[in-house]
C-alpha positions as CSV (number, residue, x, y, z in Angstrom):
1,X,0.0,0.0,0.0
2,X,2.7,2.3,0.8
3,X,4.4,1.0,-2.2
4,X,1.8,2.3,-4.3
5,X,1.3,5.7,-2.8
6,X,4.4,6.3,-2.9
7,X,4.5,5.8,-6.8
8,X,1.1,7.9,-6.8
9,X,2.9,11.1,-5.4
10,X,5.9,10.8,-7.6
11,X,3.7,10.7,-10.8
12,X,1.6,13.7,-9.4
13,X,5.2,15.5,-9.0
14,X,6.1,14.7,-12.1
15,X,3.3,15.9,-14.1
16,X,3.3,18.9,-11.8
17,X,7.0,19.0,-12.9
18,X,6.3,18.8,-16.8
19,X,3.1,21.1,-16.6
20,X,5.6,24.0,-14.7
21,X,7.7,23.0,-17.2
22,X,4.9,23.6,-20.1
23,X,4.0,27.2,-18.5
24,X,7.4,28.5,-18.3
25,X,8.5,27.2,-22.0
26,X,5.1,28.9,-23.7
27,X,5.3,32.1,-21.3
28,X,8.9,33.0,-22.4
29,X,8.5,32.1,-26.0
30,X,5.5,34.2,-26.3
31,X,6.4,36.5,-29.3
32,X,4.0,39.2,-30.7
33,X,3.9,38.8,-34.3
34,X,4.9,42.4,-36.5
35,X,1.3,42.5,-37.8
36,X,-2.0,40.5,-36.8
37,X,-5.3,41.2,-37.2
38,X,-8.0,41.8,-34.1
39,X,-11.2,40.6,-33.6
40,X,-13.9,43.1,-33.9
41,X,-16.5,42.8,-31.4
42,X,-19.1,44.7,-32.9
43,X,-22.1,46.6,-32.2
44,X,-25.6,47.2,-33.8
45,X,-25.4,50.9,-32.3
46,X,-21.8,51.8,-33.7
47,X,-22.4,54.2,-37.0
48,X,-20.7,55.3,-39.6
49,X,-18.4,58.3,-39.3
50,X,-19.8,61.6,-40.7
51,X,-17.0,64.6,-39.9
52,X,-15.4,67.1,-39.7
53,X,-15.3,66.8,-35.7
54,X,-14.2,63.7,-33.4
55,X,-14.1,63.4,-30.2
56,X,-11.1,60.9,-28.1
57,X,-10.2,60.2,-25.0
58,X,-7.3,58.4,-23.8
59,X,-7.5,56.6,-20.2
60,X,-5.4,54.4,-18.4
61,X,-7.6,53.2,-15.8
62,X,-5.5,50.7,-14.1
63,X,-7.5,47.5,-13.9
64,X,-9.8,49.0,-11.5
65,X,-7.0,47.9,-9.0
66,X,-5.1,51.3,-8.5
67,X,-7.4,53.7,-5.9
68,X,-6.0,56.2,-3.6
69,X,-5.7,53.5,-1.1
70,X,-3.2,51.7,-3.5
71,X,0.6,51.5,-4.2
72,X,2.3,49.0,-6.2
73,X,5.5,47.2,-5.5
74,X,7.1,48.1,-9.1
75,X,6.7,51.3,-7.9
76,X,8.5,50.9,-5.1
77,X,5.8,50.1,-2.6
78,X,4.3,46.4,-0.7
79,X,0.8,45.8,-2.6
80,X,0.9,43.5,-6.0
81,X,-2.1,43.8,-5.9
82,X,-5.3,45.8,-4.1
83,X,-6.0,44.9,-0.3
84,X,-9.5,43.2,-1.1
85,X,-11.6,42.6,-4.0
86,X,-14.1,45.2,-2.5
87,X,-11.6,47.8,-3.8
88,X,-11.4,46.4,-7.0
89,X,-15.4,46.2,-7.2
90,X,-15.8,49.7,-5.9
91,X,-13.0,50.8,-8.7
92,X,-14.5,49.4,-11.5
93,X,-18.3,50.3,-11.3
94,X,-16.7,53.9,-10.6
95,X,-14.8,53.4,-14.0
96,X,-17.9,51.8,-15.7
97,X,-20.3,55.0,-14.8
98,X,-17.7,57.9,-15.5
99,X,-16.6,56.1,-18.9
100,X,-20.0,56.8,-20.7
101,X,-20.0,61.0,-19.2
102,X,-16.6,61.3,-20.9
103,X,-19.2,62.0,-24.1
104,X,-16.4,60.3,-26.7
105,X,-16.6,58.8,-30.4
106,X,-13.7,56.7,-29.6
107,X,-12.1,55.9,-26.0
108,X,-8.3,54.4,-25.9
109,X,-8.2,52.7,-23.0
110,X,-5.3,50.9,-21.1
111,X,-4.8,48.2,-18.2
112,X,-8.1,46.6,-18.9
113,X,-8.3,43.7,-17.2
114,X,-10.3,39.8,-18.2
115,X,-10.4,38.4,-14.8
116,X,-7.5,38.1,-13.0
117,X,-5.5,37.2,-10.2
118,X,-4.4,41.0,-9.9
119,X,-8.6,41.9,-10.1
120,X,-9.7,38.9,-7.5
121,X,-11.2,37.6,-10.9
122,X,-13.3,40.5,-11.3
123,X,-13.9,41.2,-15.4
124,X,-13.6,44.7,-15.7
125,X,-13.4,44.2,-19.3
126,X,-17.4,43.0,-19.6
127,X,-18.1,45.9,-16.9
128,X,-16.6,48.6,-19.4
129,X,-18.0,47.1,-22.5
130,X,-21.6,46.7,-20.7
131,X,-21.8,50.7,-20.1
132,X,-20.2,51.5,-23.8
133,X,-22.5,49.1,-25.0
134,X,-23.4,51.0,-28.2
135,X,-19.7,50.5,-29.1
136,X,-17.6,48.4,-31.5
137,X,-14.4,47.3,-29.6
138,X,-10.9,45.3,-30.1
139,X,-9.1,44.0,-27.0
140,X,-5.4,42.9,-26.9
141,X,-4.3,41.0,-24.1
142,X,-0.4,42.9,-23.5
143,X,-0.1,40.5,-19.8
144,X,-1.2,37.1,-21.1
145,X,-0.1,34.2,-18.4
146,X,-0.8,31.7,-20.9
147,X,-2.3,28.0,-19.5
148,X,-1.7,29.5,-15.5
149,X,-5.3,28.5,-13.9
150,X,-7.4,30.3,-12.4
151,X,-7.3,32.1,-9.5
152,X,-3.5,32.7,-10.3
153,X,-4.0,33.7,-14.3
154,X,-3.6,37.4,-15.4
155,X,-4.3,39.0,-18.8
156,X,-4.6,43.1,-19.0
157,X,-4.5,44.7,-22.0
158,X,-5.2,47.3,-24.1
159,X,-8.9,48.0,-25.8
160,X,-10.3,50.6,-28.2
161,X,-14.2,51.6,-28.0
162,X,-15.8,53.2,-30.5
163,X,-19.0,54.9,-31.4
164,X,-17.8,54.8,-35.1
165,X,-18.3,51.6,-37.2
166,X,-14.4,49.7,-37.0
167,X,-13.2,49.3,-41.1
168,X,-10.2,47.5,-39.3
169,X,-8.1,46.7,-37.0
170,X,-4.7,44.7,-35.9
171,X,-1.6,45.0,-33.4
172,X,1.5,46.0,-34.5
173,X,4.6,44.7,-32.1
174,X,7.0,46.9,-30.4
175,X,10.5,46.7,-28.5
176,X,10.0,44.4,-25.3
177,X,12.0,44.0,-21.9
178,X,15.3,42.0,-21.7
179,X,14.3,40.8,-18.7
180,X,10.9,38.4,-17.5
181,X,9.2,38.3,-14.3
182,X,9.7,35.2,-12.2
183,X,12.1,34.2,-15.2
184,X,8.4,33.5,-17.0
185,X,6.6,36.4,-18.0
186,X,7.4,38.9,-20.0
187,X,4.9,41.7,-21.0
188,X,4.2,41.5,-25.3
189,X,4.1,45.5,-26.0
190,X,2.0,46.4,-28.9
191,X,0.4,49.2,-31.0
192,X,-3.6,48.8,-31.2
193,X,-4.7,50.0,-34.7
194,X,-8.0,50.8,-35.6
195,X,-9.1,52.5,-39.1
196,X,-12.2,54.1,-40.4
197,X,-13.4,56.3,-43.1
198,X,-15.0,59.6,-42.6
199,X,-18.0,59.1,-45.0
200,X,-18.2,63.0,-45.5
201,X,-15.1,63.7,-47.1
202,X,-13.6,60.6,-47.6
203,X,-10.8,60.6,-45.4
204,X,-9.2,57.9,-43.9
205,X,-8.7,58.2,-40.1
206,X,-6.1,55.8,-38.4
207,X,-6.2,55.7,-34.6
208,X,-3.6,54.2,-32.4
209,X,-3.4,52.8,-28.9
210,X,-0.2,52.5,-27.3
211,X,0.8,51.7,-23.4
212,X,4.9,52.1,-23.1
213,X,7.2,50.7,-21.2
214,X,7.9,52.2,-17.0
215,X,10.5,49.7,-15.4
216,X,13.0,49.9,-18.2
217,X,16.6,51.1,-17.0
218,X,18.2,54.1,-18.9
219,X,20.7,51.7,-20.7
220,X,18.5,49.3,-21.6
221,X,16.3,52.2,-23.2
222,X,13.6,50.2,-24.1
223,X,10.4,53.4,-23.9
224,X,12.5,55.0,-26.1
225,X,12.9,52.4,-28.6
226,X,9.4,52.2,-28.5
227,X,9.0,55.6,-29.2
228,X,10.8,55.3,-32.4
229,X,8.8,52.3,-33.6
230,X,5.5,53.7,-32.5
231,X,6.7,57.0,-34.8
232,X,7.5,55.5,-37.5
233,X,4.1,53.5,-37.9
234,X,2.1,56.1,-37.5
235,X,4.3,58.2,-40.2
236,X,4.2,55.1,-42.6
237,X,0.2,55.7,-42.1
238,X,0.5,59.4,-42.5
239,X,2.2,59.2,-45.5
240,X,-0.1,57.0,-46.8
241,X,-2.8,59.9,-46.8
242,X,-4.0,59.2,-43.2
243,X,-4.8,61.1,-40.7
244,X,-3.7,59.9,-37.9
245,X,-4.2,60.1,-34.0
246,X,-1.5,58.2,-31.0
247,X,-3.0,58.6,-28.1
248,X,-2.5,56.6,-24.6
249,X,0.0,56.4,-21.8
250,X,3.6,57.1,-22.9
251,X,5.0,56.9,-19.5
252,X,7.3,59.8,-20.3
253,X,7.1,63.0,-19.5
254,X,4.6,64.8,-22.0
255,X,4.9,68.8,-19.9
256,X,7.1,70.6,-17.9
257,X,3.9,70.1,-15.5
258,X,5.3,69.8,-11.4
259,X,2.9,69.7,-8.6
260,X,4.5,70.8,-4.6
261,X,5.7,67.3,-3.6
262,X,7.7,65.1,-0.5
263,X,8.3,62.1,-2.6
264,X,12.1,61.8,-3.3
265,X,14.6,61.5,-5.8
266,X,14.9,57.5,-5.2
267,X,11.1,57.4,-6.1
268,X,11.2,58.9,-8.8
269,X,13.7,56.9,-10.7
270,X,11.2,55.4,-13.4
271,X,10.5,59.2,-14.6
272,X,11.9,60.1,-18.1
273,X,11.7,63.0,-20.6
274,X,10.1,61.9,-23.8
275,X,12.7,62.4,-26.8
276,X,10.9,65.6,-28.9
277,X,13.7,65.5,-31.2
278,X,12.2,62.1,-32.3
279,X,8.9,63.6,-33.3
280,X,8.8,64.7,-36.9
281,X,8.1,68.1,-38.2
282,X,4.3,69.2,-38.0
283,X,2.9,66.6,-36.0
284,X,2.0,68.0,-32.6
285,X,0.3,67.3,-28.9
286,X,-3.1,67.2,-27.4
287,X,-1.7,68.0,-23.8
288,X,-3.7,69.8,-20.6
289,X,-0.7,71.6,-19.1
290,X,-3.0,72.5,-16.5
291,X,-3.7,69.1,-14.6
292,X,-1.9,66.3,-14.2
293,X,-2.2,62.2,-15.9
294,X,-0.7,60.4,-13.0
295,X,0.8,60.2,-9.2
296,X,3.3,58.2,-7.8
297,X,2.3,54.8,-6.7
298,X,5.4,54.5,-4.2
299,X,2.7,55.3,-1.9
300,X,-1.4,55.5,-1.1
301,X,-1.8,58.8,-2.6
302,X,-2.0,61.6,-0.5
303,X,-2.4,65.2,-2.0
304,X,0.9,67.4,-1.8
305,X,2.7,64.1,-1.1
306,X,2.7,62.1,-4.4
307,X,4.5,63.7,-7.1
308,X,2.2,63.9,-10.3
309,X,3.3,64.6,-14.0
310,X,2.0,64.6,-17.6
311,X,2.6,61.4,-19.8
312,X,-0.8,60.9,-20.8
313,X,-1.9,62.3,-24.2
314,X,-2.1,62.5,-27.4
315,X,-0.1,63.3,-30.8
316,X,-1.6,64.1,-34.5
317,X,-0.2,63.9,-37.9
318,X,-0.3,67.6,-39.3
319,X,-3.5,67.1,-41.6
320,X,-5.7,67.1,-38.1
321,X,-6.4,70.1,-36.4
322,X,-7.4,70.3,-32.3
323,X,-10.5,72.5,-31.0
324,X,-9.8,71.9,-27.4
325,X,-7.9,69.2,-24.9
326,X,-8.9,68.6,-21.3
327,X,-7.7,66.6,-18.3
328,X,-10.8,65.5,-16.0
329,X,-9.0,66.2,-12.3
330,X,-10.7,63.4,-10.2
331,X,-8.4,63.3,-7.5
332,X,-7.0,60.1,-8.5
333,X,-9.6,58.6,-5.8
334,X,-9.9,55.2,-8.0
335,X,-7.4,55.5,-10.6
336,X,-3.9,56.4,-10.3
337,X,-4.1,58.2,-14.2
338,X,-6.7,60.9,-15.1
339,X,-8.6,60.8,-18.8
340,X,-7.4,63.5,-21.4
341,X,-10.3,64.1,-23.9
342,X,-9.5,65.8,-27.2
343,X,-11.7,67.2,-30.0
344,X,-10.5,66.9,-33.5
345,X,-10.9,67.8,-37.2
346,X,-9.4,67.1,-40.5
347,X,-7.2,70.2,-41.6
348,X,-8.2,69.9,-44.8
């Protein structure tokens, strides 16, 4: 009897051996392909686009995980995730009823989270999508902890929504980390692309949704390298007779924007000036100097403790022209970035 037990717990170790085995092998030679198409969820409500004017927003809303209440150890703080799933519930149906006030054609939204171990397996994905229910949307999964189980298995991403009928839409890849976490995962950076035709005056309208890199190191530069690939698509689409809208969350600075803060040097050592030199001549930003995208997470936030900065936003190609840009201050009470809504029109 012993015998067999004993042969019992050896074959359960071993296939809990080979299936560890199976999930690191498939987690580190996860590879975003250069181009690949994205399903289109789509909805009976979404229209076609009629100009001149459209309204974007670009949001980062954290997987509903990222309260005042919250810090994160990348950061430099304890939590990997929020203290209860309360928070997490409280965050998202928060995020759920602003969304739809936000009054946007299309939103660009990032962190959005399928359920997770990070969201105590709340979907915040079908919560956003039920109160923009009149919109088409793509979802691409940029944290995909690929055949990990539940309770344990993560996938946030990036989505777009839009009140516009979708023509189409695919991921383009961009420069990843050196470097995975728990020697597994690795996060698979993309650009969302989304494309539709202003029925009006037949121009084409090319949107792009980007979330960069934070924990890089200066010499491993990967933002940066971003930055140039994520330029260089949306040129390629400009010169193409495009016009053409990057918005989302560069995690670079965006504005000499500084609020009164106690949060030292040491915390801040993911902060970055984005490289203007990169961007090319006429394109320019849809920026709120005024208020700022994000705090530091070192911390729970308190006001006039957390530093904040600009590095949400958005740039255009130089045949769009912008009739007003806006930061909604909301005191980063359940999300550590604020939205930045823009209203645009073709130049020509």
């Amino acid at each position: 009897m012993l015998k067999k037990l004993a042969i019992a717990l050896v074959l359960v170790f071993a296939l809990l051996a080979a299936w560890a085995a199976v999930i690191a092998l498939v987690n580190r030679q996860q590879v975003r392909r250069d181009s690949a198409s994205i399903q289109i969820v789509r909805s009976q409500n979404a229209v076609d686009f009629v100009g001149p004017w459209l309204q974007v927003t670009t949001w980062n809303i954290g997987y509903a995980g990222m309260g005042a209440e919250a810090d994160f150890v990348m950061d430099g703080g304890t939590q990997m995730r929020p203290a209860q799933k309360a928070l997490v519930q409280r965050n998202a149906a928060w995020i759920a009823k602003t969304i739809p006030s936000l009054r946007s054609d299309v939103y660009f939204i990032q962190e959005l989270a399928e359920p997770s171990w990070s969201t105590y397996q709340t979907n915040v994905r079908r919560l956003v999508s039920r109160a923009l229910a009149g919109y088409d949307h793509v979802f691409t999964a940029e944290v995909n902890t690929r055949f990990v189980p539940p309770p344990v298995r993560t996938r946030v991403g990036n989505a777009f929504y839009s009140a516009l009928k979708i023509d189409e839409a695919r991921v383009r890849a961009l420069p990843v980390e050196p470097t995975f976490a728990l020697g597994i995962f690795r996060k698979r950076y993309g650009v969302e692309v989304i494309e539709f035709v202003d029925q009006s005056s037949e121009d084409r309208w090319v949107l792009m949704n980007i979330h960069l890199s934070s924990f890089d190191t200066d010499t491993a530069a990967v933002r940066e390298a971003q930055v140039r690939r994520v330029l260089a698509l949306a040129k390629e689409a400009y010169d193409g007779g495009a016009h053409v809208v990057v918005g989302g969350d560069w995690n670079l600075l965006l504005s000499d924007y500084r609020n009164d803060n106690t949060t030292s040097e040491e915390d801040l050592f993911w902060v970055r000036e984005f490289p203007q030199e990169l961007v090319p001549d006429g394109w320019t930003w849809a920026v709120d100097d005024s208020t700022p995208t994000v705090r530091t997470a070192h911390k729970p936030y308190v006001a006039g403790e957390n530093a904040t900065f600009i590095i949400d936003g958005l740039l255009f190609s130089p045949n769009v022209n912008i009739l007003d840009v806006s930061t909604r201050n909301f005191g980063f009470q359940y999300t550590d970035h604020h939205p930045v809504t823009a209203i645009l029109k073709s130049a020509e």
